[in-house]
C-alpha positions in Angstrom: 0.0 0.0 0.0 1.4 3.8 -1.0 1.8 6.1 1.3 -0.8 8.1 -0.2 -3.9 5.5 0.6 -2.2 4.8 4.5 -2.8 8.9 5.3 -6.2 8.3 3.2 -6.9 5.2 6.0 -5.3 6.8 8.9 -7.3 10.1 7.9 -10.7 8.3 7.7 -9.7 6.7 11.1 -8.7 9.7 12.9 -12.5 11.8 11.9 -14.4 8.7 12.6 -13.0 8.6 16.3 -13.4 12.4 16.4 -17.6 12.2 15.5 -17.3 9.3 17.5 -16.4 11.3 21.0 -19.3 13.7 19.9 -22.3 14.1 22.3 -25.2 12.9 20.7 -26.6 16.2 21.4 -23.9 18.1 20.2 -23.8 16.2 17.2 -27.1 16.9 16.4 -27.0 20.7 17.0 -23.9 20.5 14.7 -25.9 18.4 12.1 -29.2 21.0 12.3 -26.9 24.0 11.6 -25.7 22.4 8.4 -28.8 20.7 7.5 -30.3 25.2 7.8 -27.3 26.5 6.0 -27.7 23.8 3.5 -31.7 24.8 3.2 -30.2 28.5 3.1 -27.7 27.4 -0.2 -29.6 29.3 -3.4 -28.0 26.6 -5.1 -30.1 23.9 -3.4 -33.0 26.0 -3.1 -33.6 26.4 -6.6 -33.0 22.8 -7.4 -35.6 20.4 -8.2 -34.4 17.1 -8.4 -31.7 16.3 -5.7 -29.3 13.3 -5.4 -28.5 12.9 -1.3 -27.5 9.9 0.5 -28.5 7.8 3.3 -25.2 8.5 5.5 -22.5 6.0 7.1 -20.1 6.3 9.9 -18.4 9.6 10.4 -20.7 11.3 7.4 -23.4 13.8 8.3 -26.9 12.4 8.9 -29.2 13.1 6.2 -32.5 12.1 7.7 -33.9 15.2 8.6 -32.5 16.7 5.2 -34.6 13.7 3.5 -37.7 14.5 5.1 -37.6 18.7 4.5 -36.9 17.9 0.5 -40.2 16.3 0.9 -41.7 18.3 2.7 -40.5 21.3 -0.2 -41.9 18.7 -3.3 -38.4 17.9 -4.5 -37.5 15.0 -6.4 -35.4 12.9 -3.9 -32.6 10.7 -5.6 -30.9 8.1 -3.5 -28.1 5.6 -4.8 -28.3 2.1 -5.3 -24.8 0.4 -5.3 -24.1 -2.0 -7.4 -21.3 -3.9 -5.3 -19.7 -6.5 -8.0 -19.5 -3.1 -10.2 -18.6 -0.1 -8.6 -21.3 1.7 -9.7 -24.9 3.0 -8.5 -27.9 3.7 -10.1 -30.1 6.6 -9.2 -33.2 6.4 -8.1 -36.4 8.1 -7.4 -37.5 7.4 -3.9 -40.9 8.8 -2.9 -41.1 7.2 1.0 -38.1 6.9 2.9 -40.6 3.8 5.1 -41.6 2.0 2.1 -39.1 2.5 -0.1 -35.6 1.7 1.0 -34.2 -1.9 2.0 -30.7 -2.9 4.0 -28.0 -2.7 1.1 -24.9 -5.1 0.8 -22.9 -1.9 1.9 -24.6 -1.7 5.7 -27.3 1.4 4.8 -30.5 1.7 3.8 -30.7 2.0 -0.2 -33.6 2.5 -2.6 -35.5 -0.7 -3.2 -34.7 -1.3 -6.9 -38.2 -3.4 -7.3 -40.3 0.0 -5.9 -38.3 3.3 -7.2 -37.4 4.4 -10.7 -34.2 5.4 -12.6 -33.4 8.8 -12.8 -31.3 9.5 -15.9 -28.0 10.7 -14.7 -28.5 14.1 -16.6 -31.8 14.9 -14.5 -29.8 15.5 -11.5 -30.1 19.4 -10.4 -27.7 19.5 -7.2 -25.9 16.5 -6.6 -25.4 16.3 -2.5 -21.8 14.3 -1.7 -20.8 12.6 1.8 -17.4 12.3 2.9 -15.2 12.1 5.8 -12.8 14.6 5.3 -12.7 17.9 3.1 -10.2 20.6 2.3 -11.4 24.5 1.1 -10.0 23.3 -2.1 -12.6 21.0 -2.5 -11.0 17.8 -2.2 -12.7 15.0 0.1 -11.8 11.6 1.7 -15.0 9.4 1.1 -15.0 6.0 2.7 -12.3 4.6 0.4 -14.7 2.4 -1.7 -14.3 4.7 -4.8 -18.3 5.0 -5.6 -18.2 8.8 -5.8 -14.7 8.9 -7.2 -16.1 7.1 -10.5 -19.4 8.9 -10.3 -18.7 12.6 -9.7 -17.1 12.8 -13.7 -20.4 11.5 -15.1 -22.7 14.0 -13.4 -22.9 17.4 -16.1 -20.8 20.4 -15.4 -23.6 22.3 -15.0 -24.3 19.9 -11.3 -23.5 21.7 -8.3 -21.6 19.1 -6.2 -21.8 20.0 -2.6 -20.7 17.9 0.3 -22.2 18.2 4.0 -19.3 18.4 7.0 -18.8 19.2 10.3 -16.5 22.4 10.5 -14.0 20.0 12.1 -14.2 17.7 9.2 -12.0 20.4 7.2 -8.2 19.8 7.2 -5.5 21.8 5.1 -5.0 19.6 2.6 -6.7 16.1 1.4 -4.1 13.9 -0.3 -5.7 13.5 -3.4 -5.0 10.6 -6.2 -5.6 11.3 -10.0 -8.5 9.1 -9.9 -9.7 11.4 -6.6 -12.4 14.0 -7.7 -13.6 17.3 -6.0 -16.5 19.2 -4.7 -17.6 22.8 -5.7 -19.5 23.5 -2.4 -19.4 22.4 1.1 -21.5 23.4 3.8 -20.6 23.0 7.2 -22.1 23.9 10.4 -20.3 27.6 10.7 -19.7 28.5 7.3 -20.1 27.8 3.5 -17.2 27.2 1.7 -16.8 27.7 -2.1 -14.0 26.0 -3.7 -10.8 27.9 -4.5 
């Protein structure tokens, strides 16, 4: 292993502990003020149909985000992963009860029987978990590479925006070739536009 992927492992190591020694209470203060700033983001606002994510370990909770797109008649887009590929498909999900299922990965994922493909090209605002960010826009994700690949298909025109606690920021992400960027991410004290 390079020494590039061992500070990627040790970095993805060192935030999960971090969130981990978070209050519960705190953490979900931390997680409202991003979730408001996020529902402040003109970007978001104006969008119609938005790709979020159901979150892991060490990402930001997206829960309450799920239920206020709802509640604002967006068109919610979760992934399904495709684990023998490396790939997800979109999907429209209109019912977070009814229409997710446990996925291969450990989190709850569209039910591919119930919820409809949404072309790639449809997606307005496309909303990116990770565990780590720099202001320049590059993240550490969970080291499966699912965003890595995906990010380059979405259009130019696709705000990517990833949700983080201010503490998730760090001077510098080491970043592979193969590692893509956000444009936008909003934490729980400030907005950060890439550089």
């Amino acid at each position: 292993m390079d020494e590039l992927q061992e500070k990627k492992i040790e970095i993805r190591n060192d935030f999960k502990t971090m969130i981990g020694k978070i209050s519960d209470k705190d953490l979900s203060k931390r997680t409202k003020l991003i979730e408001n700033n996020l529902f402040e983001l003109a970007n978001f606002l104006e969008s119609s149909i938005a790709l979020l994510y159901m979150g892991k370990e060490g990402e930001v909770a997206s829960n309450s985000i799920l239920e206020r797109c709802f509640e604002l008649k967006k068109i919610v887009v979760l992934p399904a992963f495709n684990n023998e590929q490396y790939d997800m498909k979109l999907m429209k999900v209109d019912n977070l009860k009814t229409d997710l299922m446990l996925g291969k990965r450990g989190v709850l994922e569209p039910n591919i029987n119930r919820c409809k493909i949404v072309p790639i090209e449809s997606i307005d605002i496309a909303i990116i978990p990770g565990l780590a960010f720099d202001e320049k826009g590059g993240r550490v994700g969970t080291g499966e590479g699912y965003y890595d690949r995906f990010i380059p298909k979405l259009s130019n025109t696709t705000r990517k925006v990833a949700l983080a606690l201010d503490k998730q920021i760090i001077q510098q992400v080491p970043m592979d070739s193969h590692d893509k960027h956000v444009d936008i991410i909003v934490t729980d004290e400030r907005i950060i536009y890439k550089i």
